[in-house]
N, C-alpha and C positions, 0 to 999 in steps of 0.2 A: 396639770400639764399645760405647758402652753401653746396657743393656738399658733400655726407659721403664720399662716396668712395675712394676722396681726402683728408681724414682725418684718423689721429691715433690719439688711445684714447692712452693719458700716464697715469697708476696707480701704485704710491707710495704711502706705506704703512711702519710704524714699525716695526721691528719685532725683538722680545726679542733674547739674552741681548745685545746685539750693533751689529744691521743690520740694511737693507731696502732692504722691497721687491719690486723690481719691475715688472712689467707685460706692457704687450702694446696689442693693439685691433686695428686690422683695415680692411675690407671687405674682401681683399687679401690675407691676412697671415690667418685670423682669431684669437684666443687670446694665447698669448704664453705663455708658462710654465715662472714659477716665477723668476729672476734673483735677486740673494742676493749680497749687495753691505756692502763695511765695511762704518757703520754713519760717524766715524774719517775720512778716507778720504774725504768726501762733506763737510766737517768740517774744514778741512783744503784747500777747494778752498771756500769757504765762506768768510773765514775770512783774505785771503792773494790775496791781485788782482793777485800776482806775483808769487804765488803759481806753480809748476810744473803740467803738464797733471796729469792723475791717469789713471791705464790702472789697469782692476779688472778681474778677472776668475773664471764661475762658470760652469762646469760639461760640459767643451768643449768649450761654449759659455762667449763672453769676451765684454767688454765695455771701451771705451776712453774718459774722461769726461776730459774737459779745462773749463778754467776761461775765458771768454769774458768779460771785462767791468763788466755790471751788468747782468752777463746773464753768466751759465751753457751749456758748449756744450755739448753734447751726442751724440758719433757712436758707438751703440750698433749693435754686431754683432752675430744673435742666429742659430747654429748649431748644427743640429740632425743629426747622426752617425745610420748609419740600421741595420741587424744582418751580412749583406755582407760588413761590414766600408766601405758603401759610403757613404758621407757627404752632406747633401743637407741645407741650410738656408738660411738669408735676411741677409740686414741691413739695418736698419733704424737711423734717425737723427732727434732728435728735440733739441731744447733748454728751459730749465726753467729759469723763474726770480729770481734770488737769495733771492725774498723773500718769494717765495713757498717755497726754499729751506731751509730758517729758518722756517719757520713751520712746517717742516717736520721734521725738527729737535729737535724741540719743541715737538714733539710726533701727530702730526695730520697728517690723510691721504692728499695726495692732489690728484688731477684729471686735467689732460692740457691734452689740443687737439692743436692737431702738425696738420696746414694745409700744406698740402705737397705740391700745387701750389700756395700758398702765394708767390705772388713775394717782394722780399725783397729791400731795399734800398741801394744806392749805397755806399759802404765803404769809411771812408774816404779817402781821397788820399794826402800826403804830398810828393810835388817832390819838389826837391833840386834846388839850382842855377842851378848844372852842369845837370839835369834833362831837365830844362826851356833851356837852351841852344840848348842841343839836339834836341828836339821838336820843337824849331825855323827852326834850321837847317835843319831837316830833312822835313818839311812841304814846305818848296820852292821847290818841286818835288809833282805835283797833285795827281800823283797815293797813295806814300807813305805818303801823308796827309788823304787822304780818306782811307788805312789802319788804321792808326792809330786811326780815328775817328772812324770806325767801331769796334776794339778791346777793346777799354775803353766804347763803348755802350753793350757788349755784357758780358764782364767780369768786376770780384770784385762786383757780385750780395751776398754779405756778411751781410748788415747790417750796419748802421751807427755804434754800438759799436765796427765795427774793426775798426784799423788803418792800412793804409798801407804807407809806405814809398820807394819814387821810385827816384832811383839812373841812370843818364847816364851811358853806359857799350857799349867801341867805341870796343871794341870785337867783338861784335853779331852787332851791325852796330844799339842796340839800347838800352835798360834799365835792369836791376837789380830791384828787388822788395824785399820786405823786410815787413812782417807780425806775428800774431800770429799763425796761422795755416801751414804757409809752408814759404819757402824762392824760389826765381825763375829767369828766366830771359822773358824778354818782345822779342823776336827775328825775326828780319826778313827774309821773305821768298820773293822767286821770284818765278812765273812759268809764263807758257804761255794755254791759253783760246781761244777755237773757238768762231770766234763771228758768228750771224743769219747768215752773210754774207761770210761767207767760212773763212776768215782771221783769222790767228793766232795773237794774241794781248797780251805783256805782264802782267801780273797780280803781283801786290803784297800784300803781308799780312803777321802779327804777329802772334804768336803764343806764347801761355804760354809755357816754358818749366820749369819744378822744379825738 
């Protein structure tokens, strides 16, 4: 069964003459003021995979919707301003199915719940010749093989509808990456680690930089 607390309720609604309202519910925020989105815009990531982000702004508070594959990003970001302009708010992220999103189009409400520890699957990953090389190369060194196995178990938790494509880059001494959500490099690090036994022992490890 699942936990509420790890859930937002998403609520899309019509709303006259070319909007959508939105609203979200979740034990922590509790339920937020309405967020009006232009219908033309979801409208235009519906119907274009290739479609540009859409970034929308209502009364402070602002929203980033991308086209994934078959599937609607959302980083909506809701910020309340006090009578001293300090700014306090969230952000939350979920995804719809682009055929919620024609129905919502079509004039009906819809209701998704965003489990916020759903673990997701891993993205695809397309690495090049000179990608496969690198990773050859760089794995006849035990440490920097077992970085590298620990960085691709731990990152690209996105979802099979991303793509990610990964490029050799002898600069950072390791890869370039290349997706819809961000561009970056895979780079490596060196330090040194006390072990139980008083010894200093070199350590290595990747890091995302974008």
């Amino acid at each position: 069964m699942s936990n509420f607390a790890d859930c937002t309720l998403i609520m899309l609604e019509p709303s006259e003459p070319c909007l959508v309202a939105l609203r979200t519910y979740d034990v922590h925020h509790g339920r937020s003021n309405r967020f009006y989105m232009h219908q033309k815009d979801l409208a235009a990531l519906v119907n274009d995979e290739n479609a540009s982000p859409v970034l929308d702004t209502d009364i402070g508070s602002y929203v980033e919707i991308t086209r994934r594959a078959m599937h609607l990003h959302f980083k909506l970001t809701l910020l309340h301003q006090d009578y001293r302009d300090n700014v306090t708010g969230c952000v939350q992220y979920f995804e719809l199915p682009i055929d919620k999103v024609y129905n919502l189009l079509s004039g009906q409400s819809i209701h998704h719940v965003e489990h916020v520890t759903e673990e997701k699957q891993k993205a695809q990953l397309t690495i090049t010749e000179g990608g496969h090389h690198m990773i050859h190369q760089l794995c006849q060194d035990k440490l920097t093989k077992h970085a590298l196995r620990r960085f691709f178990r731990d990152h690209f938790n996105y979802g099979r509808d991303e793509l990610i494509q990964v490029f050799s880059d002898t600069w950072v001494n390791g890869f370039y990456f290349q997706c819809d959500r961000m561009n970056g490099g895979i780079v490596r690090h060196e330090d040194t680690v006390k072990g139980k036994d008083g010894k200093e022992y070199k350590k290595v490890f990747y890091a995302m930089h974008t």
